[in-house]
VEXVOLO-714294 format. One line per 3 residues: their letters; for each residue x, y, z of C-alpha. Coordinates in steps of 0.25 Angstrom, whole numbers, plus 5000, padded with zeros to 4 digits. Example, Ala and Ser with C-alpha at 12.3 -4.5 7.8 and 13.67 -1.06 7.14 Angstrom:
REM VEXVOLO-714294
AS	5049:4982:5031 | 5055:4996:5029;
END
This chain:
REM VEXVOLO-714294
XXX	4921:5023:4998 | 4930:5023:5010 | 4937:5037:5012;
XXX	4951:5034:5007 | 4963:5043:5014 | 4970:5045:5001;
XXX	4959:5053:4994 | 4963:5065:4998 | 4977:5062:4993;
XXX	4971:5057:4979 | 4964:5070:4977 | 4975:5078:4980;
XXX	4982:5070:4969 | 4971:5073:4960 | 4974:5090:4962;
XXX	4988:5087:4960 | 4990:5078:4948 | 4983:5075:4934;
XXX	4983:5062:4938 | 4982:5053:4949 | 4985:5038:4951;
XXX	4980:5031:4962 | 4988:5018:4964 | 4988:5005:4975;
XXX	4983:4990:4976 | 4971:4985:4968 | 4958:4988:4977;
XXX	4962:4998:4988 | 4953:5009:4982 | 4961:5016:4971;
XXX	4948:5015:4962 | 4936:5019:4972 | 4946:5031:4979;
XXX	4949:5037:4965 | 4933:5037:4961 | 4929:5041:4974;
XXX	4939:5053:4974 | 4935:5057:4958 | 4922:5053:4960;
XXX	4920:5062:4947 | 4931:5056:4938 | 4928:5047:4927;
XXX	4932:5031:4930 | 4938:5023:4921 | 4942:5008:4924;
XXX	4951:5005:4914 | 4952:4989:4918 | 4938:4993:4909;
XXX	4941:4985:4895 | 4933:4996:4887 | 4941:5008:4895;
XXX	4953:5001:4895 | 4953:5000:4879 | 4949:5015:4877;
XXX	4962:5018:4885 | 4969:5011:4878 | 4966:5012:4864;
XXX	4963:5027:4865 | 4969:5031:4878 | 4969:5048:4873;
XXX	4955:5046:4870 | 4953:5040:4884 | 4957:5050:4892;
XXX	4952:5061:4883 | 4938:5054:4888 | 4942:5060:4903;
XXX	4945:5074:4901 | 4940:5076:4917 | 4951:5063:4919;
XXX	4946:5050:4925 | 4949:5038:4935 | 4958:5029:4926;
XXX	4957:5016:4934 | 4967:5005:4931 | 4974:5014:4922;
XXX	4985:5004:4922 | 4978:4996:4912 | 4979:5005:4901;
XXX	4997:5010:4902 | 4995:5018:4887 | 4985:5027:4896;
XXX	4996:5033:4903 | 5003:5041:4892 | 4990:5046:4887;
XXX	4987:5051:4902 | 4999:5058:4902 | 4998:5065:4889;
XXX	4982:5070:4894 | 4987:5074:4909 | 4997:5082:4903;
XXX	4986:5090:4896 | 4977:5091:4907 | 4978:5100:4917;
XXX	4969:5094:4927 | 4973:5088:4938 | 4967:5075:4942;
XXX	4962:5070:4930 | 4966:5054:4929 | 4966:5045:4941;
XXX	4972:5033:4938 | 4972:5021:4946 | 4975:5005:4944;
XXX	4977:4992:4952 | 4990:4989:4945 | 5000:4999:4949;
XXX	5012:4994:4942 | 5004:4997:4930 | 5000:5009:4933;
XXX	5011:5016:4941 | 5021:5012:4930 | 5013:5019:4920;
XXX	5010:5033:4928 | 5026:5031:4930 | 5028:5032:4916;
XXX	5017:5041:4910 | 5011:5048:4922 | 5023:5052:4931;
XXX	5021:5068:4935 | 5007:5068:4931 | 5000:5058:4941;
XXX	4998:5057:4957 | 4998:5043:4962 | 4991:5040:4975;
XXX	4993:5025:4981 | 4981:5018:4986 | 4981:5006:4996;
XXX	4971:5000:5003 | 4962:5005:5015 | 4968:5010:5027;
XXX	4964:5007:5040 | 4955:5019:5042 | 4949:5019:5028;
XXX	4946:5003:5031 | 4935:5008:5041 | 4944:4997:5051;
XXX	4940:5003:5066 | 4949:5000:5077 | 4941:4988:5083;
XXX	4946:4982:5068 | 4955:4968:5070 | 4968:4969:5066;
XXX	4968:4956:5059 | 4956:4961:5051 | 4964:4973:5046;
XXX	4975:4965:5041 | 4967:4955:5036 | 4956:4963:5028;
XXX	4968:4972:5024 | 4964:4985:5018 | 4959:4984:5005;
XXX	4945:4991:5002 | 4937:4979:4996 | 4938:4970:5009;
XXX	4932:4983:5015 | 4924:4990:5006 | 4918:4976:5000;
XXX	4917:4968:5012 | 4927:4957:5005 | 4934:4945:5012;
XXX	4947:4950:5015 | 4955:4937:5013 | 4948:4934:4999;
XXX	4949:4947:4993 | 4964:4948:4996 | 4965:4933:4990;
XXX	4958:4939:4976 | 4967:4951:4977 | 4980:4944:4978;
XXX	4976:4935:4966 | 4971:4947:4958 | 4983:4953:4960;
XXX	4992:4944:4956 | 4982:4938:4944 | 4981:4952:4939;
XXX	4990:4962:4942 | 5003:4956:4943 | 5001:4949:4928;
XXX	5001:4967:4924 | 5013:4971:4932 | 5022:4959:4928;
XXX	5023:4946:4923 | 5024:4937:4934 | 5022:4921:4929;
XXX	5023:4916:4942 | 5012:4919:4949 | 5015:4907:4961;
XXX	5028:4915:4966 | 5021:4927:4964 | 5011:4925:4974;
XXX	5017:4917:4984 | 5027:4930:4984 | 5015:4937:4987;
XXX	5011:4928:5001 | 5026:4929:5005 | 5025:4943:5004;
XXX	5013:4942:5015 | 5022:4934:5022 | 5032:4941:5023;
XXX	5023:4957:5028 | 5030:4968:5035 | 5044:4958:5034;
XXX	5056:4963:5027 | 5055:4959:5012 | 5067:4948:5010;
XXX	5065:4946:4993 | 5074:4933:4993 | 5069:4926:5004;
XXX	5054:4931:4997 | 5061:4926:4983 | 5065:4911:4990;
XXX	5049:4910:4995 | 5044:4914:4982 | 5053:4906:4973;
XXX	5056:4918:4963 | 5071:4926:4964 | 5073:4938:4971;
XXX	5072:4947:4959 | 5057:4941:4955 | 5053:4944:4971;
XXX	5058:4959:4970 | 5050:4961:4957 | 5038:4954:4963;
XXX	5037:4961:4975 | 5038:4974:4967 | 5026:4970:4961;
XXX	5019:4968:4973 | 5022:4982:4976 | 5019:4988:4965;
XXX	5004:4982:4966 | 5001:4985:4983 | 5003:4973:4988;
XXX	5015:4975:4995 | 5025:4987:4998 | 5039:4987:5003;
XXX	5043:4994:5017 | 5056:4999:5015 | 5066:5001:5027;
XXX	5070:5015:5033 | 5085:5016:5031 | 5089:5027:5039;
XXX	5100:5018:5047 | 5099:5024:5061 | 5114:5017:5063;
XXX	5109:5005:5061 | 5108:4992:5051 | 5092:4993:5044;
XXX	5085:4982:5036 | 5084:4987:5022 | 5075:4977:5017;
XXX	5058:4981:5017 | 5048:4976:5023 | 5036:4970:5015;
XXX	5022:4973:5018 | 5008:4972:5011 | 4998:4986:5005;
XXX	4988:4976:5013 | 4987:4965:5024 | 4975:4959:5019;
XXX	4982:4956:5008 | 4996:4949:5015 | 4986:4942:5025;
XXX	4979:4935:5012 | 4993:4933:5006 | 4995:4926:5021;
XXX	4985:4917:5019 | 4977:4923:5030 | 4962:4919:5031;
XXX	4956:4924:5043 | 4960:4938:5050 | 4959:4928:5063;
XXX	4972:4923:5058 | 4978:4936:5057 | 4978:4936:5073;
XXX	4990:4929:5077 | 4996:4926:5064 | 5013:4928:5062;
XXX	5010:4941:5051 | 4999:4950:5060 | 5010:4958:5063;
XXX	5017:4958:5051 | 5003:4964:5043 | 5000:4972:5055;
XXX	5014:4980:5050 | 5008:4979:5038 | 4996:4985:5039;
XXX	5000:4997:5047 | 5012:5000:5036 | 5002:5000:5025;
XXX	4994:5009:5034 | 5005:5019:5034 | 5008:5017:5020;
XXX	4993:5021:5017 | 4994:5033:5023 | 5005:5037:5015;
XXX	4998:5033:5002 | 4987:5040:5006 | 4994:5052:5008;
XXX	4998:5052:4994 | 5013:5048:4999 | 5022:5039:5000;
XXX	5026:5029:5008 | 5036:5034:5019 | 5037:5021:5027;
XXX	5047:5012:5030 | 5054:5002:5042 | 5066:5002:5048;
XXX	5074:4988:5055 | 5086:4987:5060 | 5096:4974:5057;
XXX	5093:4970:5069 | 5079:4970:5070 | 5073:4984:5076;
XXX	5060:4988:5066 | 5052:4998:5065 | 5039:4994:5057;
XXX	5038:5006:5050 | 5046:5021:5048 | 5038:5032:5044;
XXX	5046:5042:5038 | 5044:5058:5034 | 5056:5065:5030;
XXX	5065:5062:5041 | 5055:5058:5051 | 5054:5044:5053;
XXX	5041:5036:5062 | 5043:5024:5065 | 5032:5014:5068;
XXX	5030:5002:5073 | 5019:4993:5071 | 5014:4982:5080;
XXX	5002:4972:5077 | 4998:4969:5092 | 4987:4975:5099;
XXX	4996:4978:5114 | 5007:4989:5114 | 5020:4983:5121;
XXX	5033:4988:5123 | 5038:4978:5112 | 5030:4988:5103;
XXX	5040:5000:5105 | 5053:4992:5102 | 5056:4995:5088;
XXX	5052:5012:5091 | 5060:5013:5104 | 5073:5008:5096;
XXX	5069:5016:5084 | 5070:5028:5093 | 5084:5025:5097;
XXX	5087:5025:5084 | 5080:5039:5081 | 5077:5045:5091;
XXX	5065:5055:5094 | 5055:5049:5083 | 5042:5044:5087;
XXX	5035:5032:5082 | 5023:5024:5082 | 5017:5009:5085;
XXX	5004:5005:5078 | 5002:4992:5083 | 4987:4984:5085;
XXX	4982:4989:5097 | 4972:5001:5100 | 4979:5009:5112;
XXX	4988:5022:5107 | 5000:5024:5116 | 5010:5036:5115;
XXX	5024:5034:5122 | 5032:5044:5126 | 5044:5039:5118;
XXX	5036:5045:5106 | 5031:5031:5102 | 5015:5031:5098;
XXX	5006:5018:5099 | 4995:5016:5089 | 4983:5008:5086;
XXX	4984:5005:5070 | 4971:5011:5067 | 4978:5024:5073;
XXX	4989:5024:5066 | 4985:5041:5060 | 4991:5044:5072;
XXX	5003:5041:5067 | 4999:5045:5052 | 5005:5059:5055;
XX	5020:5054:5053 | 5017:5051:5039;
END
């Protein structure tokens, strides 16, 4: 068991609330954090046909069997369990008791909504970070973004691009046919790849909607439901206007590069080396980094972009209360004064704030204009504004 950063926050949930769900993309740890946090809690895999009738079929008695409460995996799968939880957290005192988790999320974030609201702490899970990867310094950058994050291609040794093949293909095989009735499948997936090709762009759903063949409306529904399962998130714009005309369309990115690199058709992390996307899943890959912390943190995500209508960027905002970081970030490995562009006309347009570079080299600089450079795997440096 890697040491996870969010297992002080799932604790903490666990003094706090009766309940706690833990939530994220199939296979980034929720199962093995949960028993290794409550090592002493009873474990029920309700995808278990024996279990999964009992709960059902007598769902009182069920719970009535864990008076000490119990690790209710894939608790989706049985919705009447829900009500019945309610009625018994009601009329226990303890906190702690049921920790429910599930690789469905639609599924099960729309029954807590219903049954468990008040009662339940949620914490969201994603893949390893880069410290909890074990990934030194000396790491290639084409072999983060190809591996990705997820703990098998770690923790079992497994050939990156043919687990993120088999994933894909569960997912859409399996979860999809839960969350909504989508009959074709063909669109569906090659929305999918033009999703990949389109990382750290902003998200256009009509040109997305002529590519894949379906209308407007179908690609806003679908693209909700890649959200709602991890495999893609929406950065929205900041739109504090600064005098000026801002973009107020998102950006689109991945929870994983492994993943958009096997959506690209990527083989070899060799390829990765002078292709037209390594910046693009560079971006990616330090937004999610950011976006981990949060999570871990038990918070929310505080991150957005900012672009002007006439092309000035910054990569990514950080906000708390009426602070605001910016941050750029750069896939090369040399710093040059290109770099400092999108900061130094930020800081025209607010003056007096600081901000960061995280780009692919191992020097750190601090400039006198407030402006601090970072290797990525030195990005807690910068962890602080969060």
């Amino acid at each position: 068991m890697r040491t996870r950063d969010a297992e002080i926050v799932l604790l903490n949930l666990a003094k706090q609330y009766k309940s706690v769900a833990v939530v994220g993309p199939r296979q980034s740890g929720k199962t093995t954090l949960v028993k290794y946090v409550f090592p002493n809690k009873a474990y029920v895999n309700l995808e278990n046909p024996d279990y999964r009738k009992f709960a059902s079929e007598d769902t009182r008695g069920f719970l009535n069997g864990y008076p000490d409460g119990a690790i209710l995996d894939e608790a989706q799968r049985v919705p009447e369990l829900f009500s019945y939880l309610q009625e018994a957290l009601d009329y226990r005192d303890k906190a702690g008791q049921f920790i429910l988790t599930g690789s469905n999320n639609f599924l099960l974030q729309e029954n807590i909504s219903q049954s468990l609201a008040g009662r339940i702490g949620i914490l969201t899970l994603l893949p390893f970070t880069i410290k909890e990867a074990g990934i030194k310094k000396t790491a290639l950058i084409e072999e983060i973004l190809f591996k990705g994050l997820y703990p098998p291609v770690y923790d079992k040794k497994i050939d990156a691009s043919g687990w993120y093949a088999n994933y894909i293909m569960t997912y859409v095989e399996r979860d999809v046919r839960l969350i909504k009735n989508i009959t074709n499948y063909t669109a569906f997936e090659r929305l999918i790849k033009l999703c990949a090709g389109r990382c750290g762009q902003l998200l256009n759903m009509h040109s997305l909607a002529i590519e894949a063949g379906v209308d407007a409306k179908t690609i806003a529904s679908w693209i909700g439901i890649l959200e709602m399962s991890y495999i893609i998130f929406r950065l929205y714009p900041h739109h504090k206007n600064f005098n000026k005309r801002v973009v107020k369309m998102p950006k689109l990115y991945f929870y994983d590069t492994g993943l958009a690199v096997s959506l690209l058709g990527i083989e070899r992390r060799e390829q990765l080396v002078l292709h037209p996307f390594r910046g693009n899943l560079f971006e990616n890959l330090i937004v999610v980094e950011l976006l981990k912390h949060r999570f871990n943190k038990g918070k929310k995500s505080n991150l957005s972009f900012w672009r002007d209508n006439v092309g000035h960027e910054i990569d990514v905002i950080i906000q708390d209360g009426e602070h605001l970081t910016p941050v750029e970030i750069k896939s090369g490995q040399t710093v040059t004064e290109e770099y400092f562009k999108g900061l130094a006309f930020w800081q025209k347009v607010c003056p007096g704030s600081n901000g960061y570079i995280i780009y692919g080299g191992k020097s750190e600089q601090r400039r006198s204009n407030g402006i601090e450079v970072l290797p990525y795997y030195k990005m807690e440096g910068m962890l602080g504004v969060m």
